[in-house]
N, CA and C of each residue as an Amber inpcrd file, in Angstrom:
protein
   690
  24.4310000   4.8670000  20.0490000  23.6830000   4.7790000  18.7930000
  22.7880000   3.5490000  18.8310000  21.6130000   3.4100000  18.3530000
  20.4560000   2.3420000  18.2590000  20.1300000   2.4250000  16.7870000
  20.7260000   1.0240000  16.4560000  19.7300000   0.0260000  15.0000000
  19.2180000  -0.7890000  15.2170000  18.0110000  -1.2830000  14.6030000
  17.6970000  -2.1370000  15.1470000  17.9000000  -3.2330000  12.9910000
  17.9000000  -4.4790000  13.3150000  18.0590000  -5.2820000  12.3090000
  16.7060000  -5.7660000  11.3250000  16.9170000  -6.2030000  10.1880000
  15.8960000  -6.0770000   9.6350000  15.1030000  -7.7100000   9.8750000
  15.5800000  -8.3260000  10.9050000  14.4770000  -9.3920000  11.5040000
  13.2980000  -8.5170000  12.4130000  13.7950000  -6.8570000  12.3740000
  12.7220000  -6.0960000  13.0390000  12.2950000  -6.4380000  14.3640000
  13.0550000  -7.3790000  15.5840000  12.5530000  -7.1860000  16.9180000
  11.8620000  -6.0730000  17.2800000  10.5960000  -6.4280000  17.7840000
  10.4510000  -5.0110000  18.1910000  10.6520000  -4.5280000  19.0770000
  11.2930000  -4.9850000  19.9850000  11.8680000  -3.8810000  21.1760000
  13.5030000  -3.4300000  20.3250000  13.7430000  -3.8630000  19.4940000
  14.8220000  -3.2610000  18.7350000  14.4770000  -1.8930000  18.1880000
  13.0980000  -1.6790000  17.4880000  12.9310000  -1.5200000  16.6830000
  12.3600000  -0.1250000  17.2220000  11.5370000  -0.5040000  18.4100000
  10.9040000   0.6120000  19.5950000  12.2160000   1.5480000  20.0280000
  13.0260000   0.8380000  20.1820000  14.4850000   1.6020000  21.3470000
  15.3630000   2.3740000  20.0830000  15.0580000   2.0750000  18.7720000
  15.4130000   2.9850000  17.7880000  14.8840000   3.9130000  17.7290000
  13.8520000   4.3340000  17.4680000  12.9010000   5.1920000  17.2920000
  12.7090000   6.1080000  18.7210000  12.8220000   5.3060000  19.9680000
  13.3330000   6.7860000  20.6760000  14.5580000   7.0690000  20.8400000
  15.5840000   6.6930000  20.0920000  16.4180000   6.7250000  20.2970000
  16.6170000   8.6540000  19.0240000  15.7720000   8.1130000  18.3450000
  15.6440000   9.3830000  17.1690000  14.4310000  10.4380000  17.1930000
  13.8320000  10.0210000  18.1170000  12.6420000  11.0370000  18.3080000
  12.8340000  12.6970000  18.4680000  13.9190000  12.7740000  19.5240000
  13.9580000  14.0850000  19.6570000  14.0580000  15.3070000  18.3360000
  14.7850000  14.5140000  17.3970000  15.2670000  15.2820000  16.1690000
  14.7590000  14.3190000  15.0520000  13.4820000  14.0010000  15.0620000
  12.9220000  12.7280000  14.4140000  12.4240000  13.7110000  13.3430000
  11.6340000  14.3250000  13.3670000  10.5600000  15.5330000  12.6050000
  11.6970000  16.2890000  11.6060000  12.9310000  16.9910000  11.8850000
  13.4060000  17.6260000  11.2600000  14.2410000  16.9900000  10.3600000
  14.7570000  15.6500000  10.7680000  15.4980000  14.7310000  10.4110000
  14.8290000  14.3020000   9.0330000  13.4030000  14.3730000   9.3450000
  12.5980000  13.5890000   7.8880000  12.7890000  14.5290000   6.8130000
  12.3330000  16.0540000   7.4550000  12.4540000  17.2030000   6.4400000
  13.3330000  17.1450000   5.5330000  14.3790000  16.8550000   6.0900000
  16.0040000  16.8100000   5.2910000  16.1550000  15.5490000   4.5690000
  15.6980000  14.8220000   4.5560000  16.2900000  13.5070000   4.2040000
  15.3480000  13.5070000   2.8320000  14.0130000  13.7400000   3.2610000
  13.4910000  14.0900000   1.7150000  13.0330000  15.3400000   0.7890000
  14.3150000  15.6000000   1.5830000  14.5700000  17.1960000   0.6780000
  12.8380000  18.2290000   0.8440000  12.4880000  17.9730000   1.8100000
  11.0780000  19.0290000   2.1790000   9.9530000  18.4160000   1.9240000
  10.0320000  16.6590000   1.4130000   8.6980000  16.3140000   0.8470000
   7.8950000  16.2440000   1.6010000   8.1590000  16.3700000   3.0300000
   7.0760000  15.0740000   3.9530000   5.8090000  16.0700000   4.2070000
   5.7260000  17.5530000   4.0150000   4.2800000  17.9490000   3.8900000
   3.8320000  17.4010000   3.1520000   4.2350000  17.5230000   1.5870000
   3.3600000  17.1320000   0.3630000   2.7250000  15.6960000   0.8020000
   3.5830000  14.7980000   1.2190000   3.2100000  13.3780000   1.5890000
   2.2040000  14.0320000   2.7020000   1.9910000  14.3200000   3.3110000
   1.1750000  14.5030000   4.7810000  -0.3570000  14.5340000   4.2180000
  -0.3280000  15.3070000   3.1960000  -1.6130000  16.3940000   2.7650000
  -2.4110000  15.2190000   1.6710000  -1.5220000  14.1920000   0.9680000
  -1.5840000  13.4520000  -0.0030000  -2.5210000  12.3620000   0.8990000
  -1.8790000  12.1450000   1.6320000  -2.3870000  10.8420000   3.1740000
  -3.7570000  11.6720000   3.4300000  -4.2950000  12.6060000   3.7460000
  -5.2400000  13.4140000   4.3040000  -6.2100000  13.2550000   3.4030000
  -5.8590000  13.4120000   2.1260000  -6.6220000  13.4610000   0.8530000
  -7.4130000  11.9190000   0.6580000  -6.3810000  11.1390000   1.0200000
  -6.6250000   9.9650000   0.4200000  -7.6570000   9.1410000   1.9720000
  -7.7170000   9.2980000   2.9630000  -8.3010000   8.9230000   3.9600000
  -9.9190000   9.6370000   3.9660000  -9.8900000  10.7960000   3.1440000
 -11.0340000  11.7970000   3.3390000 -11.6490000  11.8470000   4.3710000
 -11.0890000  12.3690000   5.4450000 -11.9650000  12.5990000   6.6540000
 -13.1490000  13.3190000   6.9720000 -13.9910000  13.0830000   7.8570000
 -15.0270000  13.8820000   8.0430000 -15.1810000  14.1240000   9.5930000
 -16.0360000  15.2110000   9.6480000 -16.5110000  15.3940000  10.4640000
 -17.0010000  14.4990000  11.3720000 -16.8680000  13.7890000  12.9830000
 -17.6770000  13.2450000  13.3670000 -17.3780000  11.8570000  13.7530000
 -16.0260000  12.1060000  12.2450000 -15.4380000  10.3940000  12.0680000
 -14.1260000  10.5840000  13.4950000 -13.6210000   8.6850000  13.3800000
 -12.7030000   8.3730000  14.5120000 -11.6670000   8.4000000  13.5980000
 -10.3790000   8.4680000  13.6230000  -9.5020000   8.0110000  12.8130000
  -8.1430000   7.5290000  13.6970000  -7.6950000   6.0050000  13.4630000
  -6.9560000   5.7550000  13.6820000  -5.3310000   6.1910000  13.1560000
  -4.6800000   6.9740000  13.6890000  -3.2240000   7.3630000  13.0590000
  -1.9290000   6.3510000  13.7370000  -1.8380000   5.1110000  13.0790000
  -0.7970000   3.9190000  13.7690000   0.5450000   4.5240000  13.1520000
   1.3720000   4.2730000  13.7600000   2.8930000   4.4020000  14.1680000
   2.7830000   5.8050000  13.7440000   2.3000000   6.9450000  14.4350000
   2.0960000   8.2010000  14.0980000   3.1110000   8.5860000  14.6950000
   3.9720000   8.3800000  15.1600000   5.6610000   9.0550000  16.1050000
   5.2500000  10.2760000  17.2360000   5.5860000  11.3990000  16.0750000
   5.2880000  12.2680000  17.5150000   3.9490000  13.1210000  16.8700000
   2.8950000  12.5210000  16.1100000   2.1330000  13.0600000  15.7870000
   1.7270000  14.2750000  14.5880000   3.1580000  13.8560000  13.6890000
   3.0170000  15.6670000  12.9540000   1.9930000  14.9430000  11.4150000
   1.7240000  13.7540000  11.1120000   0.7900000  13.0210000  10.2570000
  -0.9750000  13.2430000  11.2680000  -0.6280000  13.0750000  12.0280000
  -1.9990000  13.3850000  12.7890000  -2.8010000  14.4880000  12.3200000
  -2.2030000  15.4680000  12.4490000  -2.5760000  16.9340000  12.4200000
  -3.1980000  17.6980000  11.0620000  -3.0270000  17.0050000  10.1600000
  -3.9350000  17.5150000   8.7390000  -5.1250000  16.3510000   8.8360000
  -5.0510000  15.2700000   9.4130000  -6.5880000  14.9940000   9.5620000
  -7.2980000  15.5490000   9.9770000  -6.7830000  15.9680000  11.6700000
  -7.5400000  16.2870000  12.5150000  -8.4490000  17.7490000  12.0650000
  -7.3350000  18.3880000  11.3310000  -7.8660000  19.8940000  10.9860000
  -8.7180000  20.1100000  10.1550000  -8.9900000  18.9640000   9.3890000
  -9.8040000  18.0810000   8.8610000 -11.4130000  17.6090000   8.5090000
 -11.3770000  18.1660000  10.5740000 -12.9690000  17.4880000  11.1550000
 -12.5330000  16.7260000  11.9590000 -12.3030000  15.5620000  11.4610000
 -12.2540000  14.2150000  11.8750000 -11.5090000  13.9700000  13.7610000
 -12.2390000  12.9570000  14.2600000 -11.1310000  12.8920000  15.7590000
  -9.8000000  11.5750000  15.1560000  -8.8250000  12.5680000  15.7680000
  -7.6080000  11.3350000  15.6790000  -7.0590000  11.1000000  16.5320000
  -6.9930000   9.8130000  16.4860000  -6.1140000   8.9840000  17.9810000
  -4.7410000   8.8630000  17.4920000  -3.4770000   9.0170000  18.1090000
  -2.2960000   9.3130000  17.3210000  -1.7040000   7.9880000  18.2790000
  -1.4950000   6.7380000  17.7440000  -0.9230000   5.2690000  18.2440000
   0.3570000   5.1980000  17.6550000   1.1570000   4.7880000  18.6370000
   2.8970000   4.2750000  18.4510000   3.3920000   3.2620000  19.7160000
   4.2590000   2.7230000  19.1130000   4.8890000   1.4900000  20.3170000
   6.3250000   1.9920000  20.7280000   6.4900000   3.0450000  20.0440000
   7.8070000   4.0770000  20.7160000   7.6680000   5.2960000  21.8870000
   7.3220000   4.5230000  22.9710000   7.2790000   6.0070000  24.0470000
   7.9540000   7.1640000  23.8110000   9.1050000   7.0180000  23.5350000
  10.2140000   8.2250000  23.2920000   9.1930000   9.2820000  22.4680000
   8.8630000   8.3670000  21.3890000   8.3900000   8.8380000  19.9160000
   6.6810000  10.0360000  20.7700000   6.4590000   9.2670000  21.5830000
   4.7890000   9.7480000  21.7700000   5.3330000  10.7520000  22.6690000
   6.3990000  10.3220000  23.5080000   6.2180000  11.6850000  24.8060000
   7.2090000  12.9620000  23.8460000   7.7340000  13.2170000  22.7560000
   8.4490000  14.1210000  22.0720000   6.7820000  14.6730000  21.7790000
   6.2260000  13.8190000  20.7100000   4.7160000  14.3640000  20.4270000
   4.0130000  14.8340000  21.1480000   3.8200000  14.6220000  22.8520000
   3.3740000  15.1400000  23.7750000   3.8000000  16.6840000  23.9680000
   5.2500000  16.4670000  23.9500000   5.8600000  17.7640000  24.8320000
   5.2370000  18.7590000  23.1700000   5.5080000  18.4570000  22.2870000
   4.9540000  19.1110000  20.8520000   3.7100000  19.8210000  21.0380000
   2.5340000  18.9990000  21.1900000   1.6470000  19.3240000  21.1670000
   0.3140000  18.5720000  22.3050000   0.7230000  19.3590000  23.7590000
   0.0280000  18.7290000  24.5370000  -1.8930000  18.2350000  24.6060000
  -2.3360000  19.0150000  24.0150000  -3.7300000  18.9040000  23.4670000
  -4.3290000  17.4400000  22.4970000  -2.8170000  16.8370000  22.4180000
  -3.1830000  15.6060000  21.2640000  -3.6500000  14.4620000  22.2340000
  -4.2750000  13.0570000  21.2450000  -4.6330000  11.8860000  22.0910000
  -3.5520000  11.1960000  21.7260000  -2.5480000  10.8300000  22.6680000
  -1.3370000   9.9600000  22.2960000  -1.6560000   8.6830000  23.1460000
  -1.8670000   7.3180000  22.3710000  -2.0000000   6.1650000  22.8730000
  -0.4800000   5.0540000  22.5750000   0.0800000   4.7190000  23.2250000
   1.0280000   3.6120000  23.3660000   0.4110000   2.2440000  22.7320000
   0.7760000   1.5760000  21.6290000   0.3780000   0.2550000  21.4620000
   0.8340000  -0.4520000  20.2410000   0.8970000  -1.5140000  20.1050000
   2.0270000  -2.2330000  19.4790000   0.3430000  -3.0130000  17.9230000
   0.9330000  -2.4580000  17.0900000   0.3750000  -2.6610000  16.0430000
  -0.3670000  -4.5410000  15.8440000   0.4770000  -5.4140000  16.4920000
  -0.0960000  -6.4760000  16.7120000  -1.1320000  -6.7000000  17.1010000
  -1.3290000  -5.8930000  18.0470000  -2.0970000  -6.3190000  19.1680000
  -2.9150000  -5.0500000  19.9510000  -3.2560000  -4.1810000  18.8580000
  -3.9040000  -2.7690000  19.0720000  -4.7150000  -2.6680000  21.0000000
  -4.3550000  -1.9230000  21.6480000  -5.4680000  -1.3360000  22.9870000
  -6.5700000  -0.9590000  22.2810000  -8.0250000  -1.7530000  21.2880000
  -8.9460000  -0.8020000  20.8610000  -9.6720000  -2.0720000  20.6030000
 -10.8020000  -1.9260000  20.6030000 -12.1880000  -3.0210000  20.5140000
 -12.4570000  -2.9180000  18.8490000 -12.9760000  -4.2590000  18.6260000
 -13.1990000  -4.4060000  17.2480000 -14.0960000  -3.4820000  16.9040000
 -14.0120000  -2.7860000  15.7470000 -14.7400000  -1.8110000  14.8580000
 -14.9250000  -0.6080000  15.4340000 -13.5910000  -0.2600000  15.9640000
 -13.5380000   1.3620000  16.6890000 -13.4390000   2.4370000  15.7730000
 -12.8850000   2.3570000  14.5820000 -12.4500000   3.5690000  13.7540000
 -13.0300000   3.4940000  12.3930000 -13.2870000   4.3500000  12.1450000
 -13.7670000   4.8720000  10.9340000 -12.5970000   4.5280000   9.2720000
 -11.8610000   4.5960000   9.7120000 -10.2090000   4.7690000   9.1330000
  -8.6160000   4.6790000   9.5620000  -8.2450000   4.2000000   9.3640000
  -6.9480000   4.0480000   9.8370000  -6.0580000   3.8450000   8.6170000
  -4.7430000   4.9850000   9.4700000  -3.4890000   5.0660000   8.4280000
  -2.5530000   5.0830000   8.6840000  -1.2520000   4.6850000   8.3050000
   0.2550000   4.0130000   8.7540000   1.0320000   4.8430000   7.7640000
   1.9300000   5.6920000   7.6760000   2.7280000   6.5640000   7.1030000
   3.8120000   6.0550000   7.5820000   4.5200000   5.5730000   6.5480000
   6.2790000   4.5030000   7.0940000   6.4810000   4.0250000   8.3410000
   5.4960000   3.4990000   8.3930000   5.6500000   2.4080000   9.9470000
   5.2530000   1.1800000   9.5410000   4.3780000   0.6190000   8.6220000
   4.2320000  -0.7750000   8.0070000   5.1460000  -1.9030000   7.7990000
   5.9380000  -1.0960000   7.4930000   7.6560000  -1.5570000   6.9290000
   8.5690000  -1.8890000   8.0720000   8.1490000  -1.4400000   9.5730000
   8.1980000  -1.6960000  10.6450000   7.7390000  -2.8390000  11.6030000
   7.1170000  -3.1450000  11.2690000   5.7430000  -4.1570000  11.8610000
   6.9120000  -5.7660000  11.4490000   6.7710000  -6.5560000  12.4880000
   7.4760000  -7.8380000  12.1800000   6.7630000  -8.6130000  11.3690000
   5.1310000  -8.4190000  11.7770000   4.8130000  -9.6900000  10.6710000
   3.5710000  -8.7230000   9.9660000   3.7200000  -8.2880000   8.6470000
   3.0450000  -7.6800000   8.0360000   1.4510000  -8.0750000   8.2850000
   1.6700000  -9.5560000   7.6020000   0.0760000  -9.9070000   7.3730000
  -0.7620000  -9.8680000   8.5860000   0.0260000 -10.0230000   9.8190000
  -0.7160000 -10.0200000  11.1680000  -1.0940000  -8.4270000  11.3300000
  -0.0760000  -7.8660000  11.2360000  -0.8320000  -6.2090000  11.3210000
  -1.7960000  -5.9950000  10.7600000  -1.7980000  -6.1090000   9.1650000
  -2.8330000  -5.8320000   8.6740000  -4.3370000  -6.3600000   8.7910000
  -4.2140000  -7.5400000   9.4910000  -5.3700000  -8.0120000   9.7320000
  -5.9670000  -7.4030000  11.2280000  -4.6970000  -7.2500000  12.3410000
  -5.1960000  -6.3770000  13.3400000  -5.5060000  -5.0740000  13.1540000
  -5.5390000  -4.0010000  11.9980000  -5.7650000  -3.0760000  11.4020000
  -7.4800000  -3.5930000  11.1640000  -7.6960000  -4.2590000  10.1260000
  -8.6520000  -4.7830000   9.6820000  -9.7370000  -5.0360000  11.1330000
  -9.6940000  -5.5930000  12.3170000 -10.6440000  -5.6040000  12.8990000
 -11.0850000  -4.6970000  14.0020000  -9.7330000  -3.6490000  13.5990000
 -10.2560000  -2.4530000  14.5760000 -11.1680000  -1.3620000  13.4620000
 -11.2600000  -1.8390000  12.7320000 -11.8780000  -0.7330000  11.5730000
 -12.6870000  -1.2490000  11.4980000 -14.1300000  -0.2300000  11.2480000
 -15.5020000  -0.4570000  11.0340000 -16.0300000  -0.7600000   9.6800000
 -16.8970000  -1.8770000   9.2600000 -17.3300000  -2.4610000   8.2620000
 -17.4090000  -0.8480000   7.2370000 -16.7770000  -1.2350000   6.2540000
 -17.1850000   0.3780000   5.5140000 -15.8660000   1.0920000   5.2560000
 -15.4320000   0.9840000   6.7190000 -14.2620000   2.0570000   6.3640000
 -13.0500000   1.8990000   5.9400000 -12.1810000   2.1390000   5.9270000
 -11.0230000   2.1130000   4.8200000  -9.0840000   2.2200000   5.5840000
  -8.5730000   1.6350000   4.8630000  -6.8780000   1.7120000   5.3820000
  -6.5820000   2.8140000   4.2980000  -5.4710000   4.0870000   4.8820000
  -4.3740000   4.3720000   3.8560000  -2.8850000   3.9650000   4.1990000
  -2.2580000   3.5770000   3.4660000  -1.3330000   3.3380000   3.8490000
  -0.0670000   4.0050000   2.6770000   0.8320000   4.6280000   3.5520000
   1.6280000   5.4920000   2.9340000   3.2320000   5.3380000   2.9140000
   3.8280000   4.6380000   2.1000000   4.9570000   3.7450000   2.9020000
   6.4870000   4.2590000   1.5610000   7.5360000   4.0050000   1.5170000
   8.1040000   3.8530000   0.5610000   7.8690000   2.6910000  -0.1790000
   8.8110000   2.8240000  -1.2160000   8.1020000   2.0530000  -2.7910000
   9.3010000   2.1660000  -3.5120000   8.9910000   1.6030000  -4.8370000
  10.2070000   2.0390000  -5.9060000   9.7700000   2.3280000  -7.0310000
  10.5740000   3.7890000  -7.3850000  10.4580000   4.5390000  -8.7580000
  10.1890000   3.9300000  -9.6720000   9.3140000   4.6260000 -10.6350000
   9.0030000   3.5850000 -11.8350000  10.2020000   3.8260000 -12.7090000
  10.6150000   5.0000000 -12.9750000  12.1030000   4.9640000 -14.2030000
  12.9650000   4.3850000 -13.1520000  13.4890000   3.7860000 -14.3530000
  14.7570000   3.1440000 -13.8550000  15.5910000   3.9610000 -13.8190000
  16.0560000   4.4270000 -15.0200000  17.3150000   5.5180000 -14.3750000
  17.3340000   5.9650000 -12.9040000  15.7680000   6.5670000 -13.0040000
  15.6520000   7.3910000 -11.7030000  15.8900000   6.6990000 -10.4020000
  15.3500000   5.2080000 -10.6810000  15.7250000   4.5760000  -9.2940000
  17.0320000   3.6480000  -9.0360000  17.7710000   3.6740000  -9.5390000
  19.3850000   3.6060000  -9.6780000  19.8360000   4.7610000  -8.8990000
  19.7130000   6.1280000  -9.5500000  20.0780000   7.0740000  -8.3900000
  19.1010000   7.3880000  -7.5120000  18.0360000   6.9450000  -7.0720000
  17.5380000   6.8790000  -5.8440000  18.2360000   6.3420000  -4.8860000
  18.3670000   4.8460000  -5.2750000  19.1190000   3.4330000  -4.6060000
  20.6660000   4.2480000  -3.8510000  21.3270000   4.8450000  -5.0120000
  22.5440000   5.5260000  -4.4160000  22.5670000   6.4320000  -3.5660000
  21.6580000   7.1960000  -3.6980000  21.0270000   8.2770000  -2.1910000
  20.8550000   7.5170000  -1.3940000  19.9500000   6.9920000  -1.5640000
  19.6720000   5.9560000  -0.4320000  20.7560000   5.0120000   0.3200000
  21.6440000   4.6580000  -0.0220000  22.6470000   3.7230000   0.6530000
  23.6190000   4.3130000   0.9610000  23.9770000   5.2580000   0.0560000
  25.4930000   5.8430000   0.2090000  25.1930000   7.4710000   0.8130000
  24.1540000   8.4410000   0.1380000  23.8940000   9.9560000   0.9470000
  23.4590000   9.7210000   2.2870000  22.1560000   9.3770000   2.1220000
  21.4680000   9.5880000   3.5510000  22.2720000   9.6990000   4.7000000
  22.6990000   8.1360000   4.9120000  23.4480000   7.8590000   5.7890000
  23.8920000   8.9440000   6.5270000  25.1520000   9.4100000   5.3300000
  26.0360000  10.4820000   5.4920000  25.3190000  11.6340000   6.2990000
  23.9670000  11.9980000   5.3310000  23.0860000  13.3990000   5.8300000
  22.7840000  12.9620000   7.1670000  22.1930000  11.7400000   7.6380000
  22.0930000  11.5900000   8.6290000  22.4890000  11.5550000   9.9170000
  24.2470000  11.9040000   9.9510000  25.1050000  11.7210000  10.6440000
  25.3280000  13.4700000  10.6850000  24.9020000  14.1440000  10.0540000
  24.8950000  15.4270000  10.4670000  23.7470000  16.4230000  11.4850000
  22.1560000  15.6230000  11.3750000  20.9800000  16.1390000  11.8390000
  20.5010000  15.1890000  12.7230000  20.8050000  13.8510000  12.8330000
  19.9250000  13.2210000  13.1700000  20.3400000  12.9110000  14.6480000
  19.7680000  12.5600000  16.0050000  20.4560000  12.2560000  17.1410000
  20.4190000  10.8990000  17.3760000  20.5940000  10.0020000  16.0150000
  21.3260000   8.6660000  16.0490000  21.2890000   7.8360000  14.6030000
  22.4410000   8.6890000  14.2550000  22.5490000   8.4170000  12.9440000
  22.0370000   6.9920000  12.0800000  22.4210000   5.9110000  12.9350000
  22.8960000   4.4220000  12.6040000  21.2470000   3.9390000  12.1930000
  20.1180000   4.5040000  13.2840000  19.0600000   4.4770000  12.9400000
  18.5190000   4.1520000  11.2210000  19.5670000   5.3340000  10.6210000
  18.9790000   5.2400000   8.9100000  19.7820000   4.6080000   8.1750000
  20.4230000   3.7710000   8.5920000  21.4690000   2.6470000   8.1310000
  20.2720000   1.6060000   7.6510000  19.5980000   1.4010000   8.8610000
  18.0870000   0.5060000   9.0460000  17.5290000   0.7410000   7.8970000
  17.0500000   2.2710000   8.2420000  15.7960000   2.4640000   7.3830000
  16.2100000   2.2930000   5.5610000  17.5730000   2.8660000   4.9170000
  17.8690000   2.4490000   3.8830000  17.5780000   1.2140000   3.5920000
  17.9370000   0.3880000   4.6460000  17.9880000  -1.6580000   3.7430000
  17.0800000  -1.8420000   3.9690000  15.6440000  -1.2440000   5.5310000
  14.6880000  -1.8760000   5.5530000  13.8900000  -1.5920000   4.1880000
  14.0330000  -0.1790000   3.3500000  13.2530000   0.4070000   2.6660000
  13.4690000  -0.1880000   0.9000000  14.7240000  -1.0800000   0.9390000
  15.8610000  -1.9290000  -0.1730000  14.8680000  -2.9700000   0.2760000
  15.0460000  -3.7250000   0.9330000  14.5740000  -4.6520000   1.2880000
  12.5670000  -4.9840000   1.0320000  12.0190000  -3.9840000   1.0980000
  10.4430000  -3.6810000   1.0690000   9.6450000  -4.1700000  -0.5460000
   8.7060000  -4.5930000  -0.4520000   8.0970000  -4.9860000  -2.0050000
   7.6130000  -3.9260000  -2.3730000   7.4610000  -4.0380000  -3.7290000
   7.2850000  -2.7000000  -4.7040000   5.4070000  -2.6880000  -4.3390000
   4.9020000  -1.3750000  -5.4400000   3.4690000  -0.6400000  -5.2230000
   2.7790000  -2.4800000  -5.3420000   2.7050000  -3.0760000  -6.4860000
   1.8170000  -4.0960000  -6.7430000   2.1470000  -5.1450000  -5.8310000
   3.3570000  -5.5110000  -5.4430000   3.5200000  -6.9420000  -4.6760000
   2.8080000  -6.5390000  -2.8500000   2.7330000  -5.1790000  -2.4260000
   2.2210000  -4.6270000  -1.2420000   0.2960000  -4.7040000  -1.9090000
   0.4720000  -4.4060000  -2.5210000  -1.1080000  -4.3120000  -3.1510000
  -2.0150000  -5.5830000  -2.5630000  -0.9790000  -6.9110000  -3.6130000
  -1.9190000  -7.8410000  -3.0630000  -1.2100000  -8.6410000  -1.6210000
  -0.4190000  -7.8750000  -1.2830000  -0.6510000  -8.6820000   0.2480000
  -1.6830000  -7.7750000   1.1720000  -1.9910000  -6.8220000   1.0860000
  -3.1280000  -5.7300000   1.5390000  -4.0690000  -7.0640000   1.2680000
  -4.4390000  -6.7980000   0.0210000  -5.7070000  -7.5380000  -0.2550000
  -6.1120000  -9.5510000   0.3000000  -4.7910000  -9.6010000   0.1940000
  -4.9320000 -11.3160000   0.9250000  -5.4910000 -11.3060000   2.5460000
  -5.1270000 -10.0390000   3.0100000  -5.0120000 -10.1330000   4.4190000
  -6.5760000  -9.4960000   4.6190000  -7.7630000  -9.2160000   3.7050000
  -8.7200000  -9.4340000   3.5940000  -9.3200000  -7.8710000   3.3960000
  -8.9720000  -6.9380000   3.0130000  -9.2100000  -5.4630000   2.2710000
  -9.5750000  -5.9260000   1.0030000 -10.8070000  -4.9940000   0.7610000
 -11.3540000  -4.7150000  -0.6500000 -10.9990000  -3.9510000  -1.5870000
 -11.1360000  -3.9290000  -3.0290000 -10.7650000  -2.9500000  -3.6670000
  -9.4240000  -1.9100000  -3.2430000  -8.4790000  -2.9630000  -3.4450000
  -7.1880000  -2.0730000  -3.2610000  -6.3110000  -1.7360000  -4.4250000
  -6.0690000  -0.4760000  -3.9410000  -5.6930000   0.7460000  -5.2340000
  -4.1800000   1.2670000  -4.7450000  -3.6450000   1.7160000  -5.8550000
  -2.3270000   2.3980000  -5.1460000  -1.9250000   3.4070000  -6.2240000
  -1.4060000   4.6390000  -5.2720000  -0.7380000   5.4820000  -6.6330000
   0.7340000   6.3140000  -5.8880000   1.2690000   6.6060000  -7.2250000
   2.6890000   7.0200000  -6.7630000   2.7130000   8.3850000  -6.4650000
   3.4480000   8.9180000  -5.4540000   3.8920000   9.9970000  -5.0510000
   5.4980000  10.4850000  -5.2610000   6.0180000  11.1830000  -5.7410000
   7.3900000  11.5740000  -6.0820000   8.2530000  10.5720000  -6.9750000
   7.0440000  10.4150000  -8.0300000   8.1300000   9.2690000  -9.1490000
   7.9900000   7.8070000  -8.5920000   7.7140000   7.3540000  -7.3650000
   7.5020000   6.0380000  -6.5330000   8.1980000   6.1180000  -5.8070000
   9.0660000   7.2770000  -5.5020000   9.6880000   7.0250000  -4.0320000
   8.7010000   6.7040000  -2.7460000   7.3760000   6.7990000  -2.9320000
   6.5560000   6.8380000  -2.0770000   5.1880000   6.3380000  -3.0120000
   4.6700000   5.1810000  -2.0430000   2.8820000   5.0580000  -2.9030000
   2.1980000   5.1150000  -1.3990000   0.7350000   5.7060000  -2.0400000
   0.1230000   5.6910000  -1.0090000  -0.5880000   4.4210000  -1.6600000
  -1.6010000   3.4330000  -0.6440000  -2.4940000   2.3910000  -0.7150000
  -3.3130000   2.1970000  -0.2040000  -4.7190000   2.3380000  -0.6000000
  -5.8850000   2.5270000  -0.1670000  -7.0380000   0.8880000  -0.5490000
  -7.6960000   0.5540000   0.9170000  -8.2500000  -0.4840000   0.5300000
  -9.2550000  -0.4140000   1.7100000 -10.6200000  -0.8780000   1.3090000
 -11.5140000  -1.0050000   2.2880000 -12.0890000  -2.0430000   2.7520000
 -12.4850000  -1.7800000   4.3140000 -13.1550000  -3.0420000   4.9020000
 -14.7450000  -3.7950000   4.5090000 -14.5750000  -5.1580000   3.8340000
 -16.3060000  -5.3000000   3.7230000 -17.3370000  -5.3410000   4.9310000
């Protein structure tokens, strides 16, 4: 079994994630009870791709967030620092562009992409503000971050029993589908542990994004966050 801790090493953090790749995709299905299309299509919406455009897809796993851009118009480069994670996406769908690279320190020349978007991999990244700024100079003057991450419910009731799914179900569910359970031990406290829609807002924006916006998806179990490059 592979966890990695929430000081987030990232070769901890890498050797988790293939450690769950193989059964990574179906694993998500279940855990949020079928949401992760709706989230997929929501991310697609909010990036508005076009025709013509580049789009960066960071910690894209095995690529299944890729694939409503691409269909889209738009070209997408599908980037992760989990081999496991990219060669599952490979064997998936051999026709894709799967690039290896560690969010720090992107393989891509300043102002390559049109857009770039991170779907629960942010929360991953050891030092936020450094990502986001290496985000920031691979993106072209103009274009825009989405970022699609967990969050917390605005009712309270509701997120009390979120919190309890979250610490005490998952787990459990996870130990039935997943091919390394301990993995979502992580992801519960990393996701406990994470700042809410507004406190992510303005660290987006410190790290030098314009006009940043955020809205909730499933009550706030999920915000997407949208901010552009001047």
């Amino acid at each position: 079994m592979s966890r990695a801790s929430l000081d987030k090493d990232p070769h901890d953090v890498a050797a988790m994630f293939d450690a769950v790749a193989k059964r990574y995709d179906i694993t998500n299905d279940v855990l949020s009870l079928g949401r992760t299309g709706a989230w997929r299509r929501a991310v697609t919406a909010a990036v508005i791709p076009q025709a013509g455009e580049t789009v960066l897809d960071l910690a894209a796993g095995t690529g299944t967030s890729s694939g409503p851009i691409e269909a889209a118009g738009a070209r997408v480069v599908a980037c992760d620092f989990s081999v496991g994670m990219l060669q599952q996406g490979q064997r998936q769908d051999p026709d894709r562009v799967f690039v290896a690279g560690d969010a720090l320190a992107l393989p891509f020349p300043d102002e390559s992409f049109d857009a770039v978007t991170i779907s629960f991999g942010l929360r991953n990244i050891v030092d936020v503000v450094d990502g986001l700024q290496e985000i920031l100079r691979v993106t072209r003057p103009g274009g825009r971050l989405v970022v699609c991450e967990f969050s917390a419910p605005t009712n309270v009731f509701f997120r009390k029993v979120y919190m309890e799914y979250l610490m005490k179900a998952l787990p459990r569910i996870a130990e039935q589908v997943s091919s390394s359970p301990e993995a979502y031990v992580y992801l519960a406290e990393s996701i406990r542990a994470w700042p809410d829609q507004a406190d992510l807002a303005d660290v987006i924006a410190l790290t030098g994004w314009q006009r940043v916006q955020y809205r909730n998806l499933t009550g706030g179990i999920v915000a997407l966050h949208r901010g552009w490059r001047p």
